[in-house]
BAKOL-348214 format. One record per residue (C-alpha): x, y, z. Coordinates in pm, whole numbers. Example, Ala and Ser with C-alpha at 12.3 -4.5 7.8 and 13.67 -1.06 7.14 Angstrom:
<drenkes>
DRENKE       X       Y       Z
DRENKE    1230    -450     780
DRENKE    1367    -106     714
</drenkes>
This chain:
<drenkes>
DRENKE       X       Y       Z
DRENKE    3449     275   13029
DRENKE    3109     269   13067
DRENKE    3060     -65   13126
DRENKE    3312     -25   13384
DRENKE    3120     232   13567
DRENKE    2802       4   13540
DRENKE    2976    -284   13674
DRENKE    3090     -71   13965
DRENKE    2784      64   14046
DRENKE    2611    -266   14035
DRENKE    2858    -397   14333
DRENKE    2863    -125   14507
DRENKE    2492     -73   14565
DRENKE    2221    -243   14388
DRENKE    1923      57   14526
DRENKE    2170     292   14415
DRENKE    2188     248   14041
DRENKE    1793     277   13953
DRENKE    1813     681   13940
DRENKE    2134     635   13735
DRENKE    1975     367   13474
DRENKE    1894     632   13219
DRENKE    2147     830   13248
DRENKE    2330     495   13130
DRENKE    2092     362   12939
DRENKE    2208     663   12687
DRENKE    2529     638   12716
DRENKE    2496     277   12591
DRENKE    2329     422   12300
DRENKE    2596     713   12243
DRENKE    2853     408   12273
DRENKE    2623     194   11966
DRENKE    2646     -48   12231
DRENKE    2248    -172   12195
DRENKE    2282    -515   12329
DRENKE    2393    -385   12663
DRENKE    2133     -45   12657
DRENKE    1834    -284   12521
DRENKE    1935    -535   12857
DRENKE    1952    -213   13069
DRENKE    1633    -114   12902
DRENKE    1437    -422   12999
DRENKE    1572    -374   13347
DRENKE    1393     -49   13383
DRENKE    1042     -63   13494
DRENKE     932     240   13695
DRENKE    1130     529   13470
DRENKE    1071     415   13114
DRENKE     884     704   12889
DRENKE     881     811   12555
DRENKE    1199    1004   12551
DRENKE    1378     641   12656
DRENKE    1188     506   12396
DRENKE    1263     757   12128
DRENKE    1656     705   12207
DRENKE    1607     314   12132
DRENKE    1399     350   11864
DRENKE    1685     584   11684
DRENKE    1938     424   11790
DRENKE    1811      91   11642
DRENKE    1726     323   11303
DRENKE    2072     449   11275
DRENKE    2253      66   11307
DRENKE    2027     -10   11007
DRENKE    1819    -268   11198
DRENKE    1486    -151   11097
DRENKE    1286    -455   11190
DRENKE    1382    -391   11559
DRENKE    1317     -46   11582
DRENKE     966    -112   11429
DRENKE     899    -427   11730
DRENKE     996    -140   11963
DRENKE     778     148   11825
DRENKE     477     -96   11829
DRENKE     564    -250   12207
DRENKE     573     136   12331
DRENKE     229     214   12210
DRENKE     124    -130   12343
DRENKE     302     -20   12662
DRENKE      58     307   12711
DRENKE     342     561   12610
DRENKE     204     794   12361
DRENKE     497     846   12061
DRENKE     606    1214   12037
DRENKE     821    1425   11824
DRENKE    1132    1248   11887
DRENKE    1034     893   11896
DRENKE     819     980   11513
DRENKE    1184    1112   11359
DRENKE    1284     794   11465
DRENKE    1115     519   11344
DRENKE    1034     797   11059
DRENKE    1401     754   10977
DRENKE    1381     371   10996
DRENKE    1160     347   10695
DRENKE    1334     618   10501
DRENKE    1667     373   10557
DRENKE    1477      32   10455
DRENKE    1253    -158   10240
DRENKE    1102    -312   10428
DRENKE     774    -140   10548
DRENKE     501    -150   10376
DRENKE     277     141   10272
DRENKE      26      16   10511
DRENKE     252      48   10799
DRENKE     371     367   10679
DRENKE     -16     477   10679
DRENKE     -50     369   11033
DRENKE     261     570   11148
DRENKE     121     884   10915
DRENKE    -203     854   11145
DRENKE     -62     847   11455
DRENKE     151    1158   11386
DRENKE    -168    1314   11245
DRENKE    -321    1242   11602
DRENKE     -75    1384   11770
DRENKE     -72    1681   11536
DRENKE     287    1682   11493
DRENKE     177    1674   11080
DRENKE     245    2048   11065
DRENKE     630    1996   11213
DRENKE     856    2084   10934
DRENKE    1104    1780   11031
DRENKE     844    1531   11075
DRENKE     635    1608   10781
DRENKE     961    1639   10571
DRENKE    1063    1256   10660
DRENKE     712    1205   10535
DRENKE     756    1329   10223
DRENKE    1086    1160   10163
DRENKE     959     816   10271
DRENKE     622     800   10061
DRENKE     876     924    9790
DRENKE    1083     632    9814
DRENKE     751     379    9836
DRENKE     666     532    9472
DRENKE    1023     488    9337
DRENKE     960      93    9412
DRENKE     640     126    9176
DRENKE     925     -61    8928
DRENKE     778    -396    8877
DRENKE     920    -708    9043
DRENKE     941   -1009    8823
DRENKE    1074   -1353    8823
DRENKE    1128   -1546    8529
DRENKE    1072   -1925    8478
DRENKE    1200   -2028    8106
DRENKE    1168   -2384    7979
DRENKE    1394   -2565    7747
DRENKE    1328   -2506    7444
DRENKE    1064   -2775    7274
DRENKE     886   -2800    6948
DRENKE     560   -2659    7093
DRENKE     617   -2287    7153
DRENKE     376   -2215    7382
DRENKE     575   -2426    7651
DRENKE     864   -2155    7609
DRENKE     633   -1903    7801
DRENKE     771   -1787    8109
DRENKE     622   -1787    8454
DRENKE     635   -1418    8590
DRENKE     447   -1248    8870
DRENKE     425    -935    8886
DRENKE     356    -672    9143
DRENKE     303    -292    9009
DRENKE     303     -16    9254
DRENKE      21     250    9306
DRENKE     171     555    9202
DRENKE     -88     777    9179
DRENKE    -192     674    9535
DRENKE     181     694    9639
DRENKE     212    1062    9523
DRENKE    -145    1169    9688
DRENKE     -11    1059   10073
DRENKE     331    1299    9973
DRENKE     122    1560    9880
DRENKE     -93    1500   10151
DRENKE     246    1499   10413
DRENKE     376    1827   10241
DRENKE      15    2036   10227
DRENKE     -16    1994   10615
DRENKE     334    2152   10672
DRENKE     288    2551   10816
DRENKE     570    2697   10683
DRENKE     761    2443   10454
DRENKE    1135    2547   10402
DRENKE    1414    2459   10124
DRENKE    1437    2104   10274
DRENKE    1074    2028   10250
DRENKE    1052    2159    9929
DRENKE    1327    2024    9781
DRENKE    1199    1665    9898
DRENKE     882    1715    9743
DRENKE    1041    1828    9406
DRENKE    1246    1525    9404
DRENKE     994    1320    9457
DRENKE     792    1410    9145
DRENKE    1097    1400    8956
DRENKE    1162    1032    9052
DRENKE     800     987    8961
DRENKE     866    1148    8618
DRENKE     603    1434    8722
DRENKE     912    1649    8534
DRENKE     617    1954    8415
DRENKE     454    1953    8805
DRENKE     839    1910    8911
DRENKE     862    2252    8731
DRENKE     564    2400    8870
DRENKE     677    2370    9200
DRENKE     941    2479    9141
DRENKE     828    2841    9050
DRENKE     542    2818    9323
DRENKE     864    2747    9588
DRENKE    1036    3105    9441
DRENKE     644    3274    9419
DRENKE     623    3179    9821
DRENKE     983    3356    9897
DRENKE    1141    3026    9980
DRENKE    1465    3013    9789
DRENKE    1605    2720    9630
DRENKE    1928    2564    9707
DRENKE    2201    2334    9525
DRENKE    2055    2055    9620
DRENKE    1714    2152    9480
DRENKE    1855    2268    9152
DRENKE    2037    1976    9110
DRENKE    1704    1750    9142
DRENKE    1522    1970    8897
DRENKE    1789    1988    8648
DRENKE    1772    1624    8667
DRENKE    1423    1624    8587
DRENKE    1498    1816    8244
DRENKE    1679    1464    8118
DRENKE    1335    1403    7987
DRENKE    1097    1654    7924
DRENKE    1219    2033    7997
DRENKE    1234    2225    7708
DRENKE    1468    2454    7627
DRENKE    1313    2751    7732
DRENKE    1284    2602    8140
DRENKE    1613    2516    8147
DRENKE    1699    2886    8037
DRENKE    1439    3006    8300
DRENKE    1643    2773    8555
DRENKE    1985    2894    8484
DRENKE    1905    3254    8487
DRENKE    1768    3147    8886
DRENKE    2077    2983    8921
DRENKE    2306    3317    8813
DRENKE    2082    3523    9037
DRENKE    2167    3326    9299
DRENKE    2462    3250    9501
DRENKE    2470    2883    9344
DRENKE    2574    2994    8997
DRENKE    2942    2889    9043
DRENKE    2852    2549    9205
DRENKE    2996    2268    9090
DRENKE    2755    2062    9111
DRENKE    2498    2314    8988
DRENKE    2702    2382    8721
DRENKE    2809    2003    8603
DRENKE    2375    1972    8611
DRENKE    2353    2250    8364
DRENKE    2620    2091    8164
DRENKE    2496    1795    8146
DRENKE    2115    1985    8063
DRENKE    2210    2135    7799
DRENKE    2344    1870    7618
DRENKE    2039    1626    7664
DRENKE    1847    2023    7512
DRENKE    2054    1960    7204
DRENKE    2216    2336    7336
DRENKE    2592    2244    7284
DRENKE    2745    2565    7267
DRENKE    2566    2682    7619
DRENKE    2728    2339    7771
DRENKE    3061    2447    7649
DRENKE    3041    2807    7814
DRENKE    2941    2694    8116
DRENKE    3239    2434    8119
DRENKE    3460    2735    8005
DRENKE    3344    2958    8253
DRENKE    3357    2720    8539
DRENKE    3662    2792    8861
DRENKE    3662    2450    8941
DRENKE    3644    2140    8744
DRENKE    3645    1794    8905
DRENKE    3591    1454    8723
DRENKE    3226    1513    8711
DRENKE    3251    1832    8564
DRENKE    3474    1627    8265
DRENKE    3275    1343    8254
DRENKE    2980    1592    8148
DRENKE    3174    1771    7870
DRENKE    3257    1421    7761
DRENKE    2850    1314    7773
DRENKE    2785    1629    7621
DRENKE    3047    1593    7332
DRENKE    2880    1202    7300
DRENKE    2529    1307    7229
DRENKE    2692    1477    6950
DRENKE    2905    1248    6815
DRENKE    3208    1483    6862
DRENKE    3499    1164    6832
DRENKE    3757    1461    6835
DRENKE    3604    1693    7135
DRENKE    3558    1336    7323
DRENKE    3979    1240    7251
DRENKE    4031    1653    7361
DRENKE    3837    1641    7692
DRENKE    3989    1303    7814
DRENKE    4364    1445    7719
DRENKE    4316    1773    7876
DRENKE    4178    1641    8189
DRENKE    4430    1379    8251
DRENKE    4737    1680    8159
DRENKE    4564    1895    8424
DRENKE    4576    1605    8690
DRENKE    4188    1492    8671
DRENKE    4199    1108    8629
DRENKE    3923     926    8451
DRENKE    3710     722    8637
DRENKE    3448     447    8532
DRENKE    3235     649    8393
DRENKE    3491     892    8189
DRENKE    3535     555    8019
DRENKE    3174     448    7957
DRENKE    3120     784    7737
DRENKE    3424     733    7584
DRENKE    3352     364    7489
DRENKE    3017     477    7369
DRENKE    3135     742    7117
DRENKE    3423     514    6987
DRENKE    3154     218    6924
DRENKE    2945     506    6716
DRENKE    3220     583    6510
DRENKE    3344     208    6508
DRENKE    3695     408    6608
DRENKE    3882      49    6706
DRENKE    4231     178    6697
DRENKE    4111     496    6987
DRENKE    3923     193    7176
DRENKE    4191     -52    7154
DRENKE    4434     225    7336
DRENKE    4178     338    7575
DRENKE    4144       0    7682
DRENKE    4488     -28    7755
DRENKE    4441     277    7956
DRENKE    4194     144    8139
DRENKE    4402    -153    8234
DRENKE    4726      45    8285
DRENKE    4502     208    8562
DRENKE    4399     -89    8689
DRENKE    4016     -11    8638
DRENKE    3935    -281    8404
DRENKE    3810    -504    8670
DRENKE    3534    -224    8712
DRENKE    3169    -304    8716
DRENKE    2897    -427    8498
DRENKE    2827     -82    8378
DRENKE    3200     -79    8228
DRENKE    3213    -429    8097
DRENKE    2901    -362    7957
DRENKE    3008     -50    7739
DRENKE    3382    -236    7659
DRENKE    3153    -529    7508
DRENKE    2958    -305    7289
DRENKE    3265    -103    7144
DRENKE    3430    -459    7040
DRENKE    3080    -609    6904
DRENKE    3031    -262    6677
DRENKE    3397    -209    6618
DRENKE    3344    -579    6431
DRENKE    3572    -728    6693
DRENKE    3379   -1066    6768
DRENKE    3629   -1240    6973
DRENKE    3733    -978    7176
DRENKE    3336    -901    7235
DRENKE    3301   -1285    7358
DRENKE    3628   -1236    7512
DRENKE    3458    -952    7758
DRENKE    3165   -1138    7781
DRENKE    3280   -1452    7914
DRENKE    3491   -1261    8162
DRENKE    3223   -1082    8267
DRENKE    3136   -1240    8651
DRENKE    2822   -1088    8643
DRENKE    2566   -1007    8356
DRENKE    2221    -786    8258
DRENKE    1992    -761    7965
DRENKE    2229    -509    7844
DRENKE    2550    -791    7827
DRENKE    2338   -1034    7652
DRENKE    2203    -767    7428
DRENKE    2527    -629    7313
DRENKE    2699    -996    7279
DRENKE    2358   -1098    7057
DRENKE    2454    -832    6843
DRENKE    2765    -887    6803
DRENKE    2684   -1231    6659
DRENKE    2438   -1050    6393
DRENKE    2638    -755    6266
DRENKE    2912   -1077    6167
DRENKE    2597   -1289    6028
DRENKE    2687   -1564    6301
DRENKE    2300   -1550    6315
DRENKE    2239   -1885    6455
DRENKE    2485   -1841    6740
DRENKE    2266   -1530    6824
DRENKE    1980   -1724    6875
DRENKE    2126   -1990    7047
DRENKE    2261   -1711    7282
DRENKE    1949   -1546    7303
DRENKE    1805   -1951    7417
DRENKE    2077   -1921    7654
DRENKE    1983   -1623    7816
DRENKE    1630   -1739    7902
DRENKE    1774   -2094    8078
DRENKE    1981   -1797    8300
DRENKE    1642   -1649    8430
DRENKE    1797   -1342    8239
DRENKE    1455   -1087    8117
DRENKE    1460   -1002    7761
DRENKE    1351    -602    7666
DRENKE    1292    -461    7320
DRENKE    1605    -459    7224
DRENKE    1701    -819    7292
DRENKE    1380    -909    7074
DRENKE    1472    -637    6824
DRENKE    1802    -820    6725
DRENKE    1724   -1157    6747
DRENKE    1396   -1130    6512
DRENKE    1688   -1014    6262
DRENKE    1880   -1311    6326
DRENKE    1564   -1552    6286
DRENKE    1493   -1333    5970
DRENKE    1806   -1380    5800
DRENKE    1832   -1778    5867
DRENKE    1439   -1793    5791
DRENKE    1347   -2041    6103
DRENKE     977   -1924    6152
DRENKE     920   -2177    6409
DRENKE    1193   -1958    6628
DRENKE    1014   -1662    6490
DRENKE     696   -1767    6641
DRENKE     857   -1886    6968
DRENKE    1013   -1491    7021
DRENKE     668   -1373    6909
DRENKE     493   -1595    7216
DRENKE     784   -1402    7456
DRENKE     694   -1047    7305
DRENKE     316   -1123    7330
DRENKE     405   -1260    7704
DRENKE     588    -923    7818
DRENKE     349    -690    7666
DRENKE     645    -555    7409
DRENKE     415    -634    7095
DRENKE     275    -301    7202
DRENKE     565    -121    7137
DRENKE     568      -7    6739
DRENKE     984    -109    6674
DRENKE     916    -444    6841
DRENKE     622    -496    6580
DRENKE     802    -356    6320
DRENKE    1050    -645    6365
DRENKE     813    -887    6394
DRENKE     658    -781    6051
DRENKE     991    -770    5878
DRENKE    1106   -1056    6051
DRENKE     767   -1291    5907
DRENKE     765   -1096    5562
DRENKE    1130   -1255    5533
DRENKE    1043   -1583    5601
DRENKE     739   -1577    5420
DRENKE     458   -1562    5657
DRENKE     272   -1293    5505
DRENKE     -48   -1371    5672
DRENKE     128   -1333    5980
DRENKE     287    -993    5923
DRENKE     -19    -925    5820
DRENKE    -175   -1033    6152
DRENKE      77    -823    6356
DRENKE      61    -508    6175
DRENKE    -322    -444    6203
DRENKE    -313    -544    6586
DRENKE     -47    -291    6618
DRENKE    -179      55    6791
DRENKE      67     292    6634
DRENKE     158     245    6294
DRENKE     423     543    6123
DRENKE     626     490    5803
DRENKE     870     228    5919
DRENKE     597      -8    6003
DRENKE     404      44    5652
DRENKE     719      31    5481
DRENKE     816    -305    5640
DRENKE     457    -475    5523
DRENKE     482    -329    5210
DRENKE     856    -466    5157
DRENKE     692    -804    5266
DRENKE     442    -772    5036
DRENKE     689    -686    4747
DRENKE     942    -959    4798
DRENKE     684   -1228    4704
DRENKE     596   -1061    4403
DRENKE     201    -913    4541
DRENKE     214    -641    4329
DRENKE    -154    -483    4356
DRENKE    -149    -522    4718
DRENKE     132    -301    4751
DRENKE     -39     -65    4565
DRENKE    -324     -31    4762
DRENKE    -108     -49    5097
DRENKE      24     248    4974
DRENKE    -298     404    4901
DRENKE    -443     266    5256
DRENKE     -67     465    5403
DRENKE    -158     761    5209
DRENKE    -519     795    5346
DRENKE    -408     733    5668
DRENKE    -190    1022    5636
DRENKE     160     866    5665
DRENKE     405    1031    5469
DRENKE     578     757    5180
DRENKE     935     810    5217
DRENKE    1238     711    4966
DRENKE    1223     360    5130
DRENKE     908     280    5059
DRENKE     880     414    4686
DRENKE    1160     170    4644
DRENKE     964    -102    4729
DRENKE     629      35    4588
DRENKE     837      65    4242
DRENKE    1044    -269    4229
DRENKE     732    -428    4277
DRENKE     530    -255    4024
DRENKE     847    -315    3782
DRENKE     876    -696    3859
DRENKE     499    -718    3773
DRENKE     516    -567    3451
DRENKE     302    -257    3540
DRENKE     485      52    3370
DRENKE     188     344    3344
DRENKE     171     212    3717
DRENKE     532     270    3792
DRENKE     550     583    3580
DRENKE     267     742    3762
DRENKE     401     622    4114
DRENKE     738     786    4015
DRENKE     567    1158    3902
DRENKE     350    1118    4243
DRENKE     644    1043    4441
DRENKE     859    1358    4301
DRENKE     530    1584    4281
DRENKE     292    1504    4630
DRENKE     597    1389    4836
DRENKE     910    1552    4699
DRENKE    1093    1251    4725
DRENKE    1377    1241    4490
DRENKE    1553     963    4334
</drenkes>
């Protein structure tokens, strides 16, 4: 219709149509029609100004094509018209939609506002907060992996990987920075700024701003309850989260369900499983969420039973499972190896026709067969999977090593390098059991050159491996090596060099690794006395062994 009334105003009068031009210039742009408005656009040369501008620029936002809106906003200030509020929410809104600005260009914007002294709007600054939020979520390093085939000469196996690390302290000072300049910041503002430190895992200042949000009269609402609830995942103790829900009662939020599935779901992270279970009592209103967090809650605590309750009562009161009502439930059945409750899920899952679900789902079905000791329906999964993670190749290379197929999981493990497919801690945790138990050092070494590579010999259960793994094959020196280079050494770590030590019969070394453990102040536990006396037995030391035993009962209180 509108291009109907264009065309008739065009051949009716051509002098005629230049008042009209803006009037349908926008309603091009109410129409998404932007190849005909941006043709109009150009077409106006006397009565362009920001507030034409500011249309385009949002309009070009909204359609997701950021990279235009951005040529625009730059060819308007090149054009003499000075941005204002409008055209700012605009290309403001372009970045918070896309990727692909960088913080410099984000920086310029941010100065331009500041100019124009639009910094104290509540809407501008707000956008500002929200889009130097999501610059610091990308602080997540972005890696590409090069993996050669695999060649006597380990150091050859080393990847390629560049990697680009986000400022996040600088990040976090320009959303401060956007937020502090706001007069009179309301719930939206505030709730953007406590998301941001959440998703910055800032969880204690998170908190704090929360409280200084109440202290200022500005009341929070669901949404900013839900982000700080989110924040206790990690680090809220018990006594926040009470502080949080007794806001939450007081308010008019306290039957939410999304409040209340947060404080479910809280609670059981706390280790508080009886408050999780009131609140799901108490709740009106229960949706698959709501079930899905019972059935989290009831999986941090091993509850098999409450899990097989929750998922029978939901379904009898006409609340269907989804994807991720069947991830917890995979989880606790691979815990309890519980085949027969997985098997029947499964079939569940595909009477529903869900089991074409994503990676997430394929993921957890692959770890309840590999645990549940069903190997061919693990590799089943796997190679059915159309797409895989770290957390496929993981579960499949475990699968092989809880049935001792111990070379497969290496030659899995190979396999997942040629795929460009990044290892973590867990990866290297399991297959530095499989190279232990077939003693190959050479492999050994060539995980070791990946861990070094990655930076994961700094984490204390990746060097624990990697001592265990060489004490096994009999590389003492080289447990040695790793042990002493490692940063944080508790009674795992000592135990596995001292178990190294033992098994090839270096009886006073053991003895004075314990004494080195001891001064150190690690607590021996049961584990290592084992060790510490099967050592001092093979050697023939009994006053040694007797006097380890009475020290063991008597310092320690470690029982037989």
């Amino acid at each position: 219709r509108v291009k109907k009334v264009h065309s008739q105003l065009v051949k009716d009068s051509h002098e005629e149509i230049r008042p009209l031009q803006n009037a349908l210039f926008l309603a091009y742009i109410r129409c998404r029609a932007l190849d005909e408005a941006a043709m109009l656009f150009s077409q106006i040369y006397h009565d362009k100004n920001e507030s034409s501008w500011a249309h385009l620029i949002k309009a070009y936002a909204c359609s997701k094509q950021p990279e235009i809106a951005i040529q625009c906003f730059h060819q308007m200030c090149l054009e003499g018209n000075l941005p204002q509020r409008l055209a700012f929410i605009g290309i403001l809104g372009c970045f918070s939609e896309s990727c692909c600005s960088s913080l410099d260009m984000i920086k310029q914007i941010h100065v331009r506002i500041f100019a124009s002294g639009l910094h104290t709007d509540v809407v501008v600054a707000t956008n500002l907060v929200n889009i130097y939020g999501r610059k610091h979520a990308q602080h997540v390093f972005d890696s590409r992996f090069n993996v050669y085939n695999h060649i006597s000469n380990y150091a050859q196996q080393i990847f390629n990987s560049r990697i680009d690390v986000f400022d996040r302290t600088h990040s976090l000072y320009h959303v401060q920075h956007a937020f502090d300049h706001i007069l009179e910041p309301d719930v939206v503002s505030w709730t953007a700024l406590i998301t941001v430190y959440v998703q910055a895992e800032h969880e204690s200042h998170a908190f704090h701003l929360l409280h200084k949000m109440l202290m200022e009269g500005v009341m929070p609402n669901e949404f900013t309850y839900a982000s700080i609830l989110s924040a206790s995942h990690g680090s809220l103790d018990l006594r926040k989260l009470e502080s949080i829900h007794a806001c939450v009662i007081c308010s008019v939020y306290g039957s939410d369900i999304v409040v209340c599935n947060g404080l479910i779901h809280t609670y059981a992270k706390c280790r508080s499983f009886d408050e999780a279970i009131m609140i799901f009592n108490d709740m009106d209103d229960r949706n698959v969420v709501s079930w899905n967090a019972m059935i989290t809650a009831c999986n941090y605590h091993n509850n098999l039973e409450k899990v097989l309750m929750c998922i029978k009562q939901m379904q009898e009161r006409g609340v269907f499972p989804d994807e991720i009502t069947f991830i917890s439930a995979f989880d606790v059945f691979a815990n309890h190896a519980s085949i027969t409750e997985g098997k029947q899920t499964h079939t569940h899952l595909i009477y529903m026709e869900l089991d074409g679900g994503g990676l997430n789902l394929g993921n957890s079905l692959l770890n309840m067969y590999g645990k549940c000791g069903r190997l061919e329906e693990a590799k089943w999964i796997f190679n059915d999977q159309i797409q895989r993670d770290t957390v496929s190749w993981n579960s499949i290379i475990l699968a092989h090593t809880l049935h001792e197929k111990h070379e497969e999981a290496i030659k899995l493990f190979t396999q997942m390098g040629e795929q460009g497919v990044e290892p973590n801690d867990v990866t290297f945790i399991n297959v530095l059991s499989a190279c232990a138990e077939v003693i190959v050092p050479i492999q050994g070494k060539v995980v070791y050159a990946w861990i070094v590579c990655l930076g994961l010999d700094l984490f204390p259960v990746v060097s624990t491996s990697l001592v265990s793994m060489y004490g096994k094959c009999g590389c003492i020196n080289d447990a040695d090596n790793v042990f002493y280079n490692t940063c944080i050494r508790d009674v795992v770590s000592w135990t596995s060099l001292i178990e190294a030590y033992a098994s090839h019969g270096h009886a006073k070394v053991v003895v004075e690794l314990l004494l080195e453990m001891q001064y150190e102040g690690v607590k021996p536990d049961a584990i290592t006395y084992m060790s510490v006396l099967s050592s001092c037995s093979h050697a023939g030391w009994v006053d040694e062994a007797c006097w380890q035993f009475k020290s063991m009962n008597e310092d320690y209180g470690v029982s037989c």
